[in-house]
C-alpha positions, -999 to +999 in steps of 0.1 A: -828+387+682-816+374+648-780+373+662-790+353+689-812+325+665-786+324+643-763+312+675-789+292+687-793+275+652-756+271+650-752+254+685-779+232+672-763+216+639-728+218+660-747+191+685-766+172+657-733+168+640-714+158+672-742+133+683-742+117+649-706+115+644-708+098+685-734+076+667-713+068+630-683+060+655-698+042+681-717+019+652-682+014+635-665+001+670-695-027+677-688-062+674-694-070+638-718-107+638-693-128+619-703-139+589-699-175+569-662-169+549-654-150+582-656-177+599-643-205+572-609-176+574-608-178+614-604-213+607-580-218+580-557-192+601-559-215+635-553-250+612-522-228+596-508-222+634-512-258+646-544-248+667-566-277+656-592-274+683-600-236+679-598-243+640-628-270+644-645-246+663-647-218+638-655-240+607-684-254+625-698-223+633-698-216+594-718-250+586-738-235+613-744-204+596-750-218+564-763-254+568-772-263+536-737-246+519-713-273+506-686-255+514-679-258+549-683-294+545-654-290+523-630-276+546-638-298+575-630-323+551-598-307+544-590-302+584-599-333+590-576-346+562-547-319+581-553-340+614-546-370+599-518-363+582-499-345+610-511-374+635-483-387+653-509-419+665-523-442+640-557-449+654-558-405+655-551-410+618-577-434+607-604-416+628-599-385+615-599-399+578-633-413+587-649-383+595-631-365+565-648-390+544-683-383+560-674-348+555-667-353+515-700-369+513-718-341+527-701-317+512-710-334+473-743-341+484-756-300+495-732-291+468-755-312+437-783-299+452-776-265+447-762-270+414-792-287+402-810-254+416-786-229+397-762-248+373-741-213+375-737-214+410-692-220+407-690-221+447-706-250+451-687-262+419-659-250+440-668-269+473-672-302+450-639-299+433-622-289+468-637-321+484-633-339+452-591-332+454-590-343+490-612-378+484-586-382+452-552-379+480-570-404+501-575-429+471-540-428+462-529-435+501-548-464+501-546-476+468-579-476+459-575-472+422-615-474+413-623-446+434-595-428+423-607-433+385-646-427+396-637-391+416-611-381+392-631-387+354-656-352+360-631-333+382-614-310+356-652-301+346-661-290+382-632-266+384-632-251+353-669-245+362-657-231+396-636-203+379-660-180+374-657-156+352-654-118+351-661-095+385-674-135+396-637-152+393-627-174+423-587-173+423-588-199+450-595-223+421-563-218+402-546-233+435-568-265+427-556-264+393-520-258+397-515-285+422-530-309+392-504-290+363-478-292+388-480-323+402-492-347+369-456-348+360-441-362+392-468-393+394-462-426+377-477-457+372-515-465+366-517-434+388-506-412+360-522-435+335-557-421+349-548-390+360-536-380+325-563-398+308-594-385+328-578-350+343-558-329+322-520-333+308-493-320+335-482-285+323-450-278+344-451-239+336-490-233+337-492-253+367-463-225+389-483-200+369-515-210+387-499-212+418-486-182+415-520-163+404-537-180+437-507-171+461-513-135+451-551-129+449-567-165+470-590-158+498-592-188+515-567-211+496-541-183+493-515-197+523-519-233+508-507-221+474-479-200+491-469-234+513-469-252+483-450-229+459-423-230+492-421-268+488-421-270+452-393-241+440-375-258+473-376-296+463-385-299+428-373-265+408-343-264+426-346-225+432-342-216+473-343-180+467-377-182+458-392-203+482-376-179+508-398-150+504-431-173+510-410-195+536-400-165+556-443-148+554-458-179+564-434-184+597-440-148+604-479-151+602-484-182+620-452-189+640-466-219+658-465-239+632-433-258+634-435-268+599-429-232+587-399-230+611-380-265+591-394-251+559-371-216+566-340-237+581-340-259+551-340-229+523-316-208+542-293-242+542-297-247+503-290-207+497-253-214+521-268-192+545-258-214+572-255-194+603-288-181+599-305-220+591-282-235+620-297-201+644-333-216+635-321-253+640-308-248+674-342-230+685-360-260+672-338-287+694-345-266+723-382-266+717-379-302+711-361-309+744-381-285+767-417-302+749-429-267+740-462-270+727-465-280+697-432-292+696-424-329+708-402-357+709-418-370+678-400-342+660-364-358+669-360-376+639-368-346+610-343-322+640-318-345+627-328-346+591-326-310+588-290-312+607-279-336+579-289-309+553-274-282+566-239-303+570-245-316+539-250-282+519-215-275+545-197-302+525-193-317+562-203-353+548-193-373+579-215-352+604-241-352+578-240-389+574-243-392+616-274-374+615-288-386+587-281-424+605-298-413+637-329-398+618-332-437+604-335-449+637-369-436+641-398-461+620-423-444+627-450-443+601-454-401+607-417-400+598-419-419+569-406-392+542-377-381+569-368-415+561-368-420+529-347-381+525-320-396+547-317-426+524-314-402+498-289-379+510-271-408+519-268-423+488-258-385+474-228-388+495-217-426+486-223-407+453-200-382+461-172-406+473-175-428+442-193-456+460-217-465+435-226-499+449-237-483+484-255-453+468-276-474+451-288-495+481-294-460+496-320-453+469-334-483+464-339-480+505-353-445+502-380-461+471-394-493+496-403-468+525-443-474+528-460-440+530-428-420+520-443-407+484-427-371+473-399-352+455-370-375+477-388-405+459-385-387+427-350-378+435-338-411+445-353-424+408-328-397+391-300-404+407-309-446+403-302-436+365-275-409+368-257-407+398-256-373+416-225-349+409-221-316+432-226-284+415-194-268+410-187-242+432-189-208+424 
């Protein structure tokens, strides 16, 4: 008898244990009811490959979540900002910079609110300064230097309020601050008159330094900062073999972005490794030519800026210069800074070949392009004063 309750007994934790493990498993394989920041990182991830519809989508259903949360508003803003300046159709453009204004006023308005409820409360300080950044990039565009002074006078107090501190720190604020470190430097004018007076002072090194810390532990800003430090050790430090690592991680993670795939063909053409660059190049003309989304015949003209690189980087100066010329043939505004780098690159080579006269036509060329603002305009300054010498080859 006590043999067979002692079986009994055991058969019967055996099948509590087996039904509750049933239950733990089958609870862990349910659909999970996303949550806000699930939602805001569906989002950013479709904007990253080029799926603007779908990334719409899942921000919206975050402001849905959380109405009266600031930062949703912030990142439509930001999408909206995306949209219109990847728009290859000017009245796309200016729509889309409508409703990111709308979005930027919405987003400062629930974020006061809750700030005035809990002063400590660094997302909403967060969704401020994000919106904040975005309003600031529209003022300079436009030229609109009192708005520029009015959003950028309490900015540097919202993000440094944003940080957080301790087991609370948001890393997706350094990103916020190194673009402003970075960037300070490169701006001139009564641009970085104000920016200097009412921001902060540019700190090259603390500005890669932030960058860096965001690239690394960011939630939702962490692929921006990674883009950017691609762009920046790529164009303004000079230093391909460090943009390559974050070039070659953000075309694996959201290869249909076509921006990643130049971004790769260009560093792999400043480190000589042209085979591999000229491999990606041809892949992007036949995307081009067969209209695979999202590529399109409005991509013709930066096809054949990236061709001039590569043949430039070759030392193969009259092809370069062929390419370059045909990239010049497209005006339109979306192709404004594949203008002004052909200028510049053409002007390196009159450099290059002793022309002086005709290299400094290029650049002044490359500095009258409306809407071409970036390193090449920075570039074509430098080499107005000094005019560019090869590096010696090793």
């Amino acid at each position: 008898m006590k043999i067979l309750i002692s079986r009994n007994l055991f058969f019967v934790l055996c099948l509590f244990f087996l039904i509750f493990f049933i239950e733990i498993k089958a609870e862990a394989t349910e659909p999970q009811t996303p949550s806000f920041h699930s939602y805001l990182r569906q989002g950013i991830d479709k904007a990253f490959n080029l799926e603007t519809a779908e990334a719409c989508t899942c921000i919206k259903k975050a402001v849905e979540l959380e109405p009266e949360n600031p930062t949703g508003y912030a990142f439509l803003a930001v999408l909206h900002w995306f949209f219109s300046e990847t728009s290859f159709d000017t009245k796309d453009r200016d729509t889309n910079q409508e409703v990111m204004l709308n979005y930027i006023k919405e987003s400062f308005a629930k974020g006061e609110k809750r700030i005035k409820t809990n002063p400590q409360d660094n997302q909403a300080y967060f969704a401020i300064a994000l919106a904040k950044i975005v309003k600031i990039h529209w003022a300079i565009n436009q030229k609109h230097y009192f708005i520029l002074a009015q959003e950028t006078s309490n900015i540097w107090d919202y993000l440094e309020k944003a940080k957080g501190a301790n087991g609370n720190q948001n890393y997706d604020t350094y990103f916020l601050m190194g673009l402003f470190h970075y960037h300070l430097k490169h701006v001139s004018g009564i641009i970085r008159f104000l920016s200097s007076a009412l921001i902060v002072p540019g700190s090259h090194q603390k500005g890669l330094q932030e960058l860096e810390l965001a690239a690394k532990k960011g939630v939702l800003l962490k692929e921006l900062a990674q883009a950017e430090l691609s762009s920046d050790y790529l164009n303004f430090e000079k230093q391909p073999a460090k943009a390559l690592p974050f070039a070659r991680e953000l075309n694996k993670r959201f290869p249909g972005n076509y921006n990643f795939l130049f971004a790769l063909s260009s560093t792999l053409a400043d480190l000589h490794r042209f085979e591999e660059a000229s491999d990606i190049a041809r892949q992007i003309e036949k995307n081009i030519q067969a209209s695979v989304p999202p590529f399109g015949p409005q991509l013709q003209a930066r096809y054949n800026q990236l061709m001039g690189r590569i043949f430039f980087n070759q030392g193969q100066y009259d092809r370069s210069m062929e390419y370059f010329q045909n990239a010049l043939k497209d005006t339109s505004f979306y192709n404004a800074r594949v203008r002004v780098w052909s200028f510049v690159r053409l002007g390196m080579i009159h450099d290059i070949r002793k022309q002086r006269n005709v290299a400094e036509e290029c650049y002044y060329k490359a500095l009258d392009v409306e809407g071409g603002e970036g390193s090449a305009r920075i570039e074509a300054k430098k080499y107005l004063i000094t005019p560019y010498i090869p590096p010696a080859k090793i």
